[in-house]
PLY file of the C-alpha trace (Angstrom):
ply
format ascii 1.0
element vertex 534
property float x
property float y
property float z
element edge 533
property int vertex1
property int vertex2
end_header
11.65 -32.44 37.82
12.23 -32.02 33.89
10.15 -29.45 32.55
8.38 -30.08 28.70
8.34 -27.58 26.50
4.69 -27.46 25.05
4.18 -27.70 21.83
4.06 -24.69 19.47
1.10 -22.55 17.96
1.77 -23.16 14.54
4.42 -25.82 12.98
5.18 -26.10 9.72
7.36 -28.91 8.54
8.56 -29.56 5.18
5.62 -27.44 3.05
5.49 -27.15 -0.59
2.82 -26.22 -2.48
3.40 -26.07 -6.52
0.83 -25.15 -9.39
2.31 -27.47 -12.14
6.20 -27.37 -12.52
6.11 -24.04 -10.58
7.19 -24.41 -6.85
5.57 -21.31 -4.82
6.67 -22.67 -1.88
9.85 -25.07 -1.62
10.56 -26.86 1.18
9.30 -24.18 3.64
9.47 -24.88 7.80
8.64 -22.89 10.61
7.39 -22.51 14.10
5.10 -20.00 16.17
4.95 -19.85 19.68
2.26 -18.59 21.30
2.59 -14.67 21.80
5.50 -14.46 19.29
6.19 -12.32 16.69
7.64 -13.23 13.18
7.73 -11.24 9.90
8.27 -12.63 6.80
9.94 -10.61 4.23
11.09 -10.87 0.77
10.32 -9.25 -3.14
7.33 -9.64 -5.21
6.99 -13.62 -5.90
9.29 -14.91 -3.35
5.73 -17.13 -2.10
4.89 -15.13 1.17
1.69 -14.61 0.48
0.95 -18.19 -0.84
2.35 -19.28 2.44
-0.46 -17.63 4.32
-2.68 -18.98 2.33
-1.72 -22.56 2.85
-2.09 -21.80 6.69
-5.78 -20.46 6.20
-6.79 -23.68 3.85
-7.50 -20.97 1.20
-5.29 -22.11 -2.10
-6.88 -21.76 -5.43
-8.05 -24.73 -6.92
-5.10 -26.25 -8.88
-2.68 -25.88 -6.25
-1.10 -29.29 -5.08
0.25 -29.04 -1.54
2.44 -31.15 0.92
4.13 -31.11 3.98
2.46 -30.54 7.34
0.42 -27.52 9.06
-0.55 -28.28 12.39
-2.08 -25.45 14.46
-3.57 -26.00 18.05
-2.55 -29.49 17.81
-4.70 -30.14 14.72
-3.26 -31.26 11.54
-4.97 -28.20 9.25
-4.35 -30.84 6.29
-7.04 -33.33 7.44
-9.06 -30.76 9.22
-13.24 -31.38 8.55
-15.28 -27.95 7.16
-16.43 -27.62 10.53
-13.38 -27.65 12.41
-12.50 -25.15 9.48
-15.37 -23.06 10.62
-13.93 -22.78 14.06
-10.55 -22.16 12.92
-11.11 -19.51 10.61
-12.19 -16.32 11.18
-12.41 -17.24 15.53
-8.77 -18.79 16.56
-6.84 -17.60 13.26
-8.22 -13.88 12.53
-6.25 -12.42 9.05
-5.88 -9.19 7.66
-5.43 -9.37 4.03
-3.48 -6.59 1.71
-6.43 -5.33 -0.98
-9.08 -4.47 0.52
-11.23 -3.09 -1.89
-11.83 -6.84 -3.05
-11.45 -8.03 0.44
-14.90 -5.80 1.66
-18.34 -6.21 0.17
-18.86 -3.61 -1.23
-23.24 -3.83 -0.50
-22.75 -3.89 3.60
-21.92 -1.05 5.92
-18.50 -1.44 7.22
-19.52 -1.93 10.95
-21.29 -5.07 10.03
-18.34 -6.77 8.19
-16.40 -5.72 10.85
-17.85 -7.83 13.42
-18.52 -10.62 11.04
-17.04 -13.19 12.53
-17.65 -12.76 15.95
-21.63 -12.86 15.25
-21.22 -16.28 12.60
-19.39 -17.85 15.26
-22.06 -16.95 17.94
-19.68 -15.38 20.63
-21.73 -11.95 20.00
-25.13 -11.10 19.33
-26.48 -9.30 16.70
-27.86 -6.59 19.46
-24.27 -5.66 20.84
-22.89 -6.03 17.01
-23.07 -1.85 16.82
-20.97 -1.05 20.33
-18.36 -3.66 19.67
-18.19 -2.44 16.01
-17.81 0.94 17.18
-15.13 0.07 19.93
-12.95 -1.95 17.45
-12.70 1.30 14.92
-12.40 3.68 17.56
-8.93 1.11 18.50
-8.12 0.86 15.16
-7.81 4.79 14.68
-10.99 5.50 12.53
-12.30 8.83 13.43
-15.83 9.59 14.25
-16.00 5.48 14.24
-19.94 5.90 14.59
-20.21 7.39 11.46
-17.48 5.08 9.58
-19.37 2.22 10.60
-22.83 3.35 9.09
-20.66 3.57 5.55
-20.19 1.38 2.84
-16.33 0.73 1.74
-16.31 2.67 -1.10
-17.38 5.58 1.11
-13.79 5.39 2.96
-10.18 5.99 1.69
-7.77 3.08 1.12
-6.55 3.82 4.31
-9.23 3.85 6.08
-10.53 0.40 4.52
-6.90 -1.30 5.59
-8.17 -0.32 9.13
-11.29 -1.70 8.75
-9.99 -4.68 7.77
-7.62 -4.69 10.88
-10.61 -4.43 12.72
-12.21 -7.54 11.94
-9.42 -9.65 11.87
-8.86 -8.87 15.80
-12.39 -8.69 16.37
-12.82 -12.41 17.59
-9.64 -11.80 19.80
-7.64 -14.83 18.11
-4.65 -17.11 19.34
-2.93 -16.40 15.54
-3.16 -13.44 13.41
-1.84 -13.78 10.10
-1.47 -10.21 8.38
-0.24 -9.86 4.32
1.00 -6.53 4.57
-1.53 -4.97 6.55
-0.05 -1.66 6.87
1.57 -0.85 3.46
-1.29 1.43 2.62
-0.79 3.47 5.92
1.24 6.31 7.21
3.47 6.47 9.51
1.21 7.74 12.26
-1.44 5.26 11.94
1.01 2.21 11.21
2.07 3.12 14.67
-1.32 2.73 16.32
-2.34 -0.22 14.71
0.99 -1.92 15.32
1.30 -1.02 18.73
-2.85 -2.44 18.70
-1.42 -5.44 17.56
1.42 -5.19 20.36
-1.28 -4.59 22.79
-3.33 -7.42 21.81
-0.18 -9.55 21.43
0.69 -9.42 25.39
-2.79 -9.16 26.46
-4.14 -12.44 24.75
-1.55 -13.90 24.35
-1.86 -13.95 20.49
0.89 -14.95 18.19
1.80 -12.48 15.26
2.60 -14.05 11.38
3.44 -10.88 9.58
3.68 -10.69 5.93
5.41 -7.69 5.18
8.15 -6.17 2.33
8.89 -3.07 5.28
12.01 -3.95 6.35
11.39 -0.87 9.07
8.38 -2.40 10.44
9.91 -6.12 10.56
13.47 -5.01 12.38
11.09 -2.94 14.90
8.03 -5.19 15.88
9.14 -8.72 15.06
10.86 -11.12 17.74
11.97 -13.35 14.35
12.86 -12.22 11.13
12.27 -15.17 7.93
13.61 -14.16 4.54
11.76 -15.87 1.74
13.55 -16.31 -1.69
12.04 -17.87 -4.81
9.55 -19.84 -2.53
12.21 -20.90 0.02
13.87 -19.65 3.50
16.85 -17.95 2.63
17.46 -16.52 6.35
16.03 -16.84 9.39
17.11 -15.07 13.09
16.08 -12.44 15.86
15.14 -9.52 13.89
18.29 -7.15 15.30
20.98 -9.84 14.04
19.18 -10.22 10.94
19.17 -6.73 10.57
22.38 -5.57 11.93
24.65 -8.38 10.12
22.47 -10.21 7.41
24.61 -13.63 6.36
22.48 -14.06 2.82
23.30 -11.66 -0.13
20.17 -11.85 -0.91
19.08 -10.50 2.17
21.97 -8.25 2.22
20.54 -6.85 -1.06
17.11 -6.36 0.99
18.60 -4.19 3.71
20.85 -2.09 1.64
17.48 -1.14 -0.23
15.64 0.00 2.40
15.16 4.29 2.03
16.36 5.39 5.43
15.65 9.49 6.65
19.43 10.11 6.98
20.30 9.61 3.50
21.55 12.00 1.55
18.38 12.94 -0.43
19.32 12.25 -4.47
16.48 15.34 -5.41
18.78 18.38 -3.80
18.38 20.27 -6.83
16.19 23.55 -6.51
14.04 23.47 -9.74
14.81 27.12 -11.59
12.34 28.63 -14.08
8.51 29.85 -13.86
5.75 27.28 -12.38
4.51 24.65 -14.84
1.41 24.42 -12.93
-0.16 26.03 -9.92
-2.95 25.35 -7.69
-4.77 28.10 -6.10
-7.45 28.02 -3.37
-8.57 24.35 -3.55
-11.70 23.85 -1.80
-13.93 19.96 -1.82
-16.92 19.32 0.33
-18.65 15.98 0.14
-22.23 15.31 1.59
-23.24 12.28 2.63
-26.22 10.90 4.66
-25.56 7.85 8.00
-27.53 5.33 8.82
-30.35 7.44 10.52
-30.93 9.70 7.25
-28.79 12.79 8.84
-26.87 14.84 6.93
-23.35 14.95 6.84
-20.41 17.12 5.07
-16.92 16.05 5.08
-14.52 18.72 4.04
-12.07 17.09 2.31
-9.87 20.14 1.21
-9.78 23.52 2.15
-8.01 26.14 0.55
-4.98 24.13 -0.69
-2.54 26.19 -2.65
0.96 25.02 -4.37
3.09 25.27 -7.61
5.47 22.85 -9.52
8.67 23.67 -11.89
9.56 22.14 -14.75
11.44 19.34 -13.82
10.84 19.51 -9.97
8.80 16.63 -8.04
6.79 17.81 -5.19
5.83 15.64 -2.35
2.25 15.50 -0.61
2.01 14.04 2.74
-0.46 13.36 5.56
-2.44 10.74 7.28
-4.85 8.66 5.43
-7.91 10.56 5.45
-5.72 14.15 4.95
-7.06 14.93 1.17
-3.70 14.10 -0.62
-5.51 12.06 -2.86
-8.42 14.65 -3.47
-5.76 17.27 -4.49
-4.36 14.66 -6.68
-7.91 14.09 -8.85
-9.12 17.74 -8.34
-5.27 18.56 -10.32
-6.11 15.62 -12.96
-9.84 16.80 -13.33
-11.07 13.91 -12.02
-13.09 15.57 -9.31
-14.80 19.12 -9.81
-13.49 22.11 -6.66
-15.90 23.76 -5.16
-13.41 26.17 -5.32
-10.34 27.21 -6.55
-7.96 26.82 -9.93
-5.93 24.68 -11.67
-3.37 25.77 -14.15
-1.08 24.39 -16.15
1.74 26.27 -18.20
-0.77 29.43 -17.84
-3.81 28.02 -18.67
-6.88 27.74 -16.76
-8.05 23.46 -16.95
-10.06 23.10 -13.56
-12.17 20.60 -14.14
-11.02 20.59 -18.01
-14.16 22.11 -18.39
-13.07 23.90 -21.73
-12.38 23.04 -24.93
-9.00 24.75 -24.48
-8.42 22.72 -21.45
-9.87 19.75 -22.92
-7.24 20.17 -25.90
-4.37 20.33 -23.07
-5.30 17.00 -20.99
-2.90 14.74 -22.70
-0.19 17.29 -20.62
-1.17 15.70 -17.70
-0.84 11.82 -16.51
-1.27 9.53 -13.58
0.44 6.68 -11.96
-1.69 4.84 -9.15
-0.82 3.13 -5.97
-2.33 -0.39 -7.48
-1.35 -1.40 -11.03
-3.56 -4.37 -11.02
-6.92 -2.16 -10.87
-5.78 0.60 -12.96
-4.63 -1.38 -15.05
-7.45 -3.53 -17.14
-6.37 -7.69 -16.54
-7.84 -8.26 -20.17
-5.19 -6.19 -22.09
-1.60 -6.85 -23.32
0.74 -4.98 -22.15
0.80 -3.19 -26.12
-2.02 -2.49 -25.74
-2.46 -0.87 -22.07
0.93 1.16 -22.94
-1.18 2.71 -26.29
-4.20 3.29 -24.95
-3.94 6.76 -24.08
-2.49 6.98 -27.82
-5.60 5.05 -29.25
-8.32 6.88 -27.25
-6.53 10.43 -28.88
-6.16 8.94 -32.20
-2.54 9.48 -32.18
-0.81 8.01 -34.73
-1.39 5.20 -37.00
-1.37 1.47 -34.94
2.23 1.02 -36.55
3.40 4.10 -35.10
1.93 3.47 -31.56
3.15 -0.11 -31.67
6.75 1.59 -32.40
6.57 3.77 -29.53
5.58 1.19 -27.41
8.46 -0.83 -27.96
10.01 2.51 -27.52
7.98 3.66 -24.23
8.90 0.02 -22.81
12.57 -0.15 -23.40
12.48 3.31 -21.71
11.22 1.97 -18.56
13.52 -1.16 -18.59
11.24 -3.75 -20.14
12.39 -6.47 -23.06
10.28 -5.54 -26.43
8.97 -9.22 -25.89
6.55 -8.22 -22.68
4.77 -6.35 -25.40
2.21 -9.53 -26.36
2.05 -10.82 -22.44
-1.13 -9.72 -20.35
-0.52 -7.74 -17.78
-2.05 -10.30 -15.10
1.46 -12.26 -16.14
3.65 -10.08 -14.36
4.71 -9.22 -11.09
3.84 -5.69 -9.32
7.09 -4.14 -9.69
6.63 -5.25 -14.00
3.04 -3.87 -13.74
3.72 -0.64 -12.04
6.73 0.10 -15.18
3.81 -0.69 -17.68
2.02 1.75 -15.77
4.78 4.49 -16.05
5.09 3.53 -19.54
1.51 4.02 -20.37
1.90 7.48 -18.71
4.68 8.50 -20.32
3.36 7.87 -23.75
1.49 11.15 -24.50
4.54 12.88 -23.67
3.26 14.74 -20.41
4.66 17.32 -18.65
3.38 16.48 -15.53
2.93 13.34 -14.18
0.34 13.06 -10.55
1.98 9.48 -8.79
-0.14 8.76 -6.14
1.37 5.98 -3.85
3.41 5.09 -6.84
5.94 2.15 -4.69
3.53 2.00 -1.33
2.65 -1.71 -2.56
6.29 -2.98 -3.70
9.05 -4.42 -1.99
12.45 -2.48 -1.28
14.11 -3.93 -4.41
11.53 -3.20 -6.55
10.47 0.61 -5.02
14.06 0.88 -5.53
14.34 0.43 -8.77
11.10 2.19 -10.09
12.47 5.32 -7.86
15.59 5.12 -9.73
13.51 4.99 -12.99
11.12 7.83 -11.98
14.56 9.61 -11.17
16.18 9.19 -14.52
13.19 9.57 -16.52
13.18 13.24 -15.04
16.03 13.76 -15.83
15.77 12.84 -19.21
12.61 14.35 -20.29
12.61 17.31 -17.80
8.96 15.82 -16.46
7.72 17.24 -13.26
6.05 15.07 -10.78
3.44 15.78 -7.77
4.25 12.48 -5.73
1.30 11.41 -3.08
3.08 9.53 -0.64
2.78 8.38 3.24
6.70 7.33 3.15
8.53 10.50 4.82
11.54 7.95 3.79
10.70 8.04 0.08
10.00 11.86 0.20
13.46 12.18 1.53
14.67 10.31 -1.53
13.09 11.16 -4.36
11.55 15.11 -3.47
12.86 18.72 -3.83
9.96 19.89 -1.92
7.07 18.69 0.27
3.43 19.90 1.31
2.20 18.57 4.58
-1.46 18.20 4.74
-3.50 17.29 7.41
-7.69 17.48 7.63
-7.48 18.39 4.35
-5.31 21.59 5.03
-1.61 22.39 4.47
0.29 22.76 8.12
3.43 22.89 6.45
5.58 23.11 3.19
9.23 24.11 2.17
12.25 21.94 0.78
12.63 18.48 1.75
15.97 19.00 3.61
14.26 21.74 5.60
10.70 20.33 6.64
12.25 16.91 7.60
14.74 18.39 9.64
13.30 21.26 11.09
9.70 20.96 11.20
7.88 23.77 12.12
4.49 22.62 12.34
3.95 19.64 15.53
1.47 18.04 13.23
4.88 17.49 10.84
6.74 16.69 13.77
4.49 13.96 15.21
4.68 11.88 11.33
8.66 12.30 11.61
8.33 10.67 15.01
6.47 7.73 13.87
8.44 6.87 11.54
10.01 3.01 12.35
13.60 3.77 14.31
15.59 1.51 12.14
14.45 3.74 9.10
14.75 7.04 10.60
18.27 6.77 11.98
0 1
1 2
2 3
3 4
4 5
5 6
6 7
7 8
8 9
9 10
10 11
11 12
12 13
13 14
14 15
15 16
16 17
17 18
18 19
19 20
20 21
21 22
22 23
23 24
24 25
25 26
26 27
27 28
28 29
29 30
30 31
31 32
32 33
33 34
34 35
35 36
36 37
37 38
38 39
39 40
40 41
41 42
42 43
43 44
44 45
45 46
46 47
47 48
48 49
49 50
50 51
51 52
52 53
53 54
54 55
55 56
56 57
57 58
58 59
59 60
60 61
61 62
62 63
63 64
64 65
65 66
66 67
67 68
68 69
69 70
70 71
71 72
72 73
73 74
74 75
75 76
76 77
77 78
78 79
79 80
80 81
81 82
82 83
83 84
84 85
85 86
86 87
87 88
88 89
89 90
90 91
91 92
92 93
93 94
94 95
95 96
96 97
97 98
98 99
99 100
100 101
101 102
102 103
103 104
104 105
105 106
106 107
107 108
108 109
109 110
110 111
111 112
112 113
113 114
114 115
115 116
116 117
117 118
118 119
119 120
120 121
121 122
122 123
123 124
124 125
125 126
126 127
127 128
128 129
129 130
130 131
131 132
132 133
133 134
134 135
135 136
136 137
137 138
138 139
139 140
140 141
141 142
142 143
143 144
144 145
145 146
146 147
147 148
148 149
149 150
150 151
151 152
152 153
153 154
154 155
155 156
156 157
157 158
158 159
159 160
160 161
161 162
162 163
163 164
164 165
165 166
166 167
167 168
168 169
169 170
170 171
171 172
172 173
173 174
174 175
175 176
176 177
177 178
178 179
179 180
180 181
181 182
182 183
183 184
184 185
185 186
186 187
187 188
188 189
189 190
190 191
191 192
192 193
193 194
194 195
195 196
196 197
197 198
198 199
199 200
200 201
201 202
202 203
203 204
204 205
205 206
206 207
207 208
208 209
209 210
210 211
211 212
212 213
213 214
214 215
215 216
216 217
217 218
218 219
219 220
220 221
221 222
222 223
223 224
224 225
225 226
226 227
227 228
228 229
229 230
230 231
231 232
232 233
233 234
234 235
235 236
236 237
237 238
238 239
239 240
240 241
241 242
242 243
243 244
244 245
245 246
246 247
247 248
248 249
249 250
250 251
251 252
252 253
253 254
254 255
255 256
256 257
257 258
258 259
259 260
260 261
261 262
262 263
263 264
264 265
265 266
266 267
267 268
268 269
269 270
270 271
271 272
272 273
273 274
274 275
275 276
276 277
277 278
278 279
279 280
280 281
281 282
282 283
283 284
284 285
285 286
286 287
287 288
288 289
289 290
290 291
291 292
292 293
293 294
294 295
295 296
296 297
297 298
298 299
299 300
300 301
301 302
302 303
303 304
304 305
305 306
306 307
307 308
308 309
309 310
310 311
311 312
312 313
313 314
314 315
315 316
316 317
317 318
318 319
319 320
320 321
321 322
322 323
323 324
324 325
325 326
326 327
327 328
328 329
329 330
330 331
331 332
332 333
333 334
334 335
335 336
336 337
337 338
338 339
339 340
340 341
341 342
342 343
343 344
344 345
345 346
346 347
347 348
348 349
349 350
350 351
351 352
352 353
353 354
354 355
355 356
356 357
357 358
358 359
359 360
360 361
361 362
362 363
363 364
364 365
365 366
366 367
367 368
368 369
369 370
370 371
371 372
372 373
373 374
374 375
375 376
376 377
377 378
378 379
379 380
380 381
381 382
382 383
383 384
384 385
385 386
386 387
387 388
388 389
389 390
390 391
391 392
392 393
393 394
394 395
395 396
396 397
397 398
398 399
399 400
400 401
401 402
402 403
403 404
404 405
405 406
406 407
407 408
408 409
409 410
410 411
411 412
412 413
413 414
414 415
415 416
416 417
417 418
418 419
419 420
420 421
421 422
422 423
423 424
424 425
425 426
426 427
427 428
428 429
429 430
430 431
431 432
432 433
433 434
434 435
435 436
436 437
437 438
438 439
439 440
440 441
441 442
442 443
443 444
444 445
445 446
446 447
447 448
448 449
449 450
450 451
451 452
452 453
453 454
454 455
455 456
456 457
457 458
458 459
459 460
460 461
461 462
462 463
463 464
464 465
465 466
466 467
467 468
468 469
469 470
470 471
471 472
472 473
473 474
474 475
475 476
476 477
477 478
478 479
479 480
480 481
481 482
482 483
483 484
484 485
485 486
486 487
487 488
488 489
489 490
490 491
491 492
492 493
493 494
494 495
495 496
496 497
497 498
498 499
499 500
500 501
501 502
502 503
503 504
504 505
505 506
506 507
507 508
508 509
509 510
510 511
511 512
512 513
513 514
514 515
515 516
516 517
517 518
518 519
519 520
520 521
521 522
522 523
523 524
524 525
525 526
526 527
527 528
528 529
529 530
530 531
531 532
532 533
């Protein structure tokens, strides 16, 4: 009897899709079996993301596709609205990488979480609330009762990226495409939801498309490994051979990249000299009311205590959820303590609330995880770079146009990206504007929270580097929020491990990472992906 090998998931023959002269994707084939896992990896640009979106039938008007996407049998290309309204959202559930413009920001997050399931009429509106609450209680949200009676901007980033995890499994579908659906998550919760999608994987059979520039996470949970290039395949192979003995440079170049726990750290320095700045007693409450009207407080830090040398970075770790980034905008002002201090170089600027400490602000600068919201799409990049220049009247516009030129060349940009909007270049360009821009007052201590979370290996390579030699250079000292133990290992002389909003831990890098004393610390060391941590 000859057996017939049934037809795959997903095939993809031959796909190119091009806006104007510009090839995003080039030639591109593939395959998905039902129940397999593939990753997709590659830098900023290489057209991952656009691939996904030819899949879903969701490229922006002015894109001009060919080639063929047949899932289930159906050619996607020809496929009516309403056969698009089955496909989407109930056979092919995705996960998408922002998702702060991915969640509406006017519903409760338990309703958009079970979306899909109620539009497609497989669930009521009556058991919407219990399935909602199941699917975040899988996903890792704590107290999921309470997370779903919030509204998006009520969670942290992390938090959200589980959300959106939710709903994309929430239909139980036969393909889940995922654009980097963990990059905003540490190490401990990456775990959960990866083993979820394991879990899901063998129980439903559901094939896994995962968009991803973690190298760790591909080489652990993928069956297949595809390495895109300049909208192409430039590699393609089980995940351990593509790992273990890459054939491309290019993706040669990608695994040599990748931070790894056994490195030798390049921050072994201990920083000499009196504290620049020191936090003392850090206390944040915030109330908030659920669904019913009851009142709820969240303590989001309590009693968090640290300093920072000239010159020295400290890392702050913890899940999503831990108050890392609460520290982070109680130490730039942004948010008011309850309780507690802030100084810098002796002076008292909690809150800023003084003139004095008012006078002193420009001494302290940020660098967010996202570059595209913090920084604003209708600038140039002149202009973004001088605005903290402009808004303290430094300088004439001659002199702040000089030191832009100066502030990019610094951060390894050509003079000519000075008249180009930021929306024209790619994350890894965007996050050096950012640097740039908060470099150009001069600071003496810069607050990076998830500065490289969002970049691939190449590029968080690089901008490490940069953060590295710009220290070195100009002596700045840097408080680096970070879920990467990997990156702390790199780039930190010392770390703080925080967890419900309290420190369980802190000492040198060399020492916490190797001997943890706290299990808390332990337990994130563990999680980490075993092709990064050994």
């Amino acid at each position: 009897m000859i057996q017939v090998e049934s037809a795959p998931l997903l095939h993809i023959d031959g796909l190119r899709v091009a806006f104007g002269d510009v090839a995003a994707v080039d030639d591109v084939s593939l395959s998905v079996d039902a129940g397999e896992r593939v990753a997709i990896v590659g830098e900023s640009g290489s057209g991952k993301s656009t691939l996904v979106k030819a899949v879903l039938g969701m490229l922006p008007r002015g894109a001009e596709e060919s080639g063929v996407i047949r899932f289930e049998g159906t050619d996607l290309a020809s496929a009516t609205e309403t056969q698009w309204r089955r496909i989407r959202g109930e056979r092919i559930g995705f996960v998408p990488q922002d998702p702060l413009s991915s969640l509406n920001p006017l519903l409760r997050v338990g309703r958009q979480v079970v979306e899909s399931p109620v539009v497609h009429g497989r669930l009521r509106r009556g058991a919407a609330r219990g399935l909602a609450g199941d699917l975040l209680d899988r996903v890792g949200l704590p107290r999921s009762a309470r997370s779903a009676a919030k509204f998006p901007h009520q969670l942290s980033g992390g938090m959200r990226q589980r959300a959106l995890i939710a709903a994309g499994i929430a239909s139980d579908p036969a393909l889940i495409l995922a654009d980097e659906p963990t990059s905003a998550l540490d190490a401990t919760v990456q775990r959960r939801i990866l083993d979820l999608l394991d879990e899901l994987s063998e129980r439903t059979r559901a094939a896994l498309l995962l968009v991803t520039h973690d190298l760790g996470v591909a080489r652990d949970r993928a069956d297949r490994i595809l390495v895109m290039r300049e909208g192409r395949i430039v590699e393609e192979g089980h995940a351990a051979a593509v790992f273990a003995a890459p054939v491309d440079s290019y993706t040669r170049q990608l695994v040599s990249a990748v931070p790894r726990l056994d490195d030798p750290g390049t921050q072994t320095r201990a920083a000499d000299g009196p504290p620049i700045l020191i936090a003392e007693g850090l206390d944040k409450s915030f109330h908030s009311r659920t669904a019913s009207g009851a009142r709820v407080v969240h303590h989001a830090v309590r009693d968090v205590s640290f300093t920072l040398s000239r010159g020295e970075t400290l890392a702050i770790v913890g899940e999503s959820g831990s108050g890392k980034s609460t520290t982070a905008r109680i130490v730039l002002g942004l948010v008011a303590p309850d309780a507690g201090t802030v100084r810098l170089d002796g002076l008292d600027v909690t809150g800023f609330a003084t003139p004095a400490a008012r006078a002193r602000r420009s001494e302290m600068q940020a660098v967010f995880q996202d570059p595209s919201s913090s920084l604003d799409p209708r600038f140039s990049v002149a202009r973004a770079v001088a605005e903290p220049l402009a808004v303290g009247r430094v300088g004439t516009r001659a002199a702040r146009r000089e030191r832009v030129v100066e502030l990019l060349d610094r951060v390894g940009l050509a003079r000519s990206f000075a008249d180009r909007r930021v929306t024209e270049l790619s994350g890894g360009q965007r996050q050096r504007v950012a640097i740039a821009r908060a470099l150009a007052t001069a600071p003496s201590v810069v607050i990076c929270d998830e500065p490289v979370s969002a970049l691939d290996v190449i590029v968080q390579e690089q901008v490490l580097d940069l953060m590295a030699e710009l220290q070195a250079d100009l002596g700045v000292s840097y408080v680096l929020i970070t879920h990467d133990l990997a990156v702390v290992r790199r780039s930190a002389h010392r770390v703080l491990v925080m967890n419900a909003g309290s420190v369980v831990e802190s000492g040198a890098v060399d020492d916490v990472l190797a001997r943890p004393t706290a299990e808390y610390t332990a337990e994130l060391i563990r999680a980490v992906p075993a092709s990064v941590a050994a």
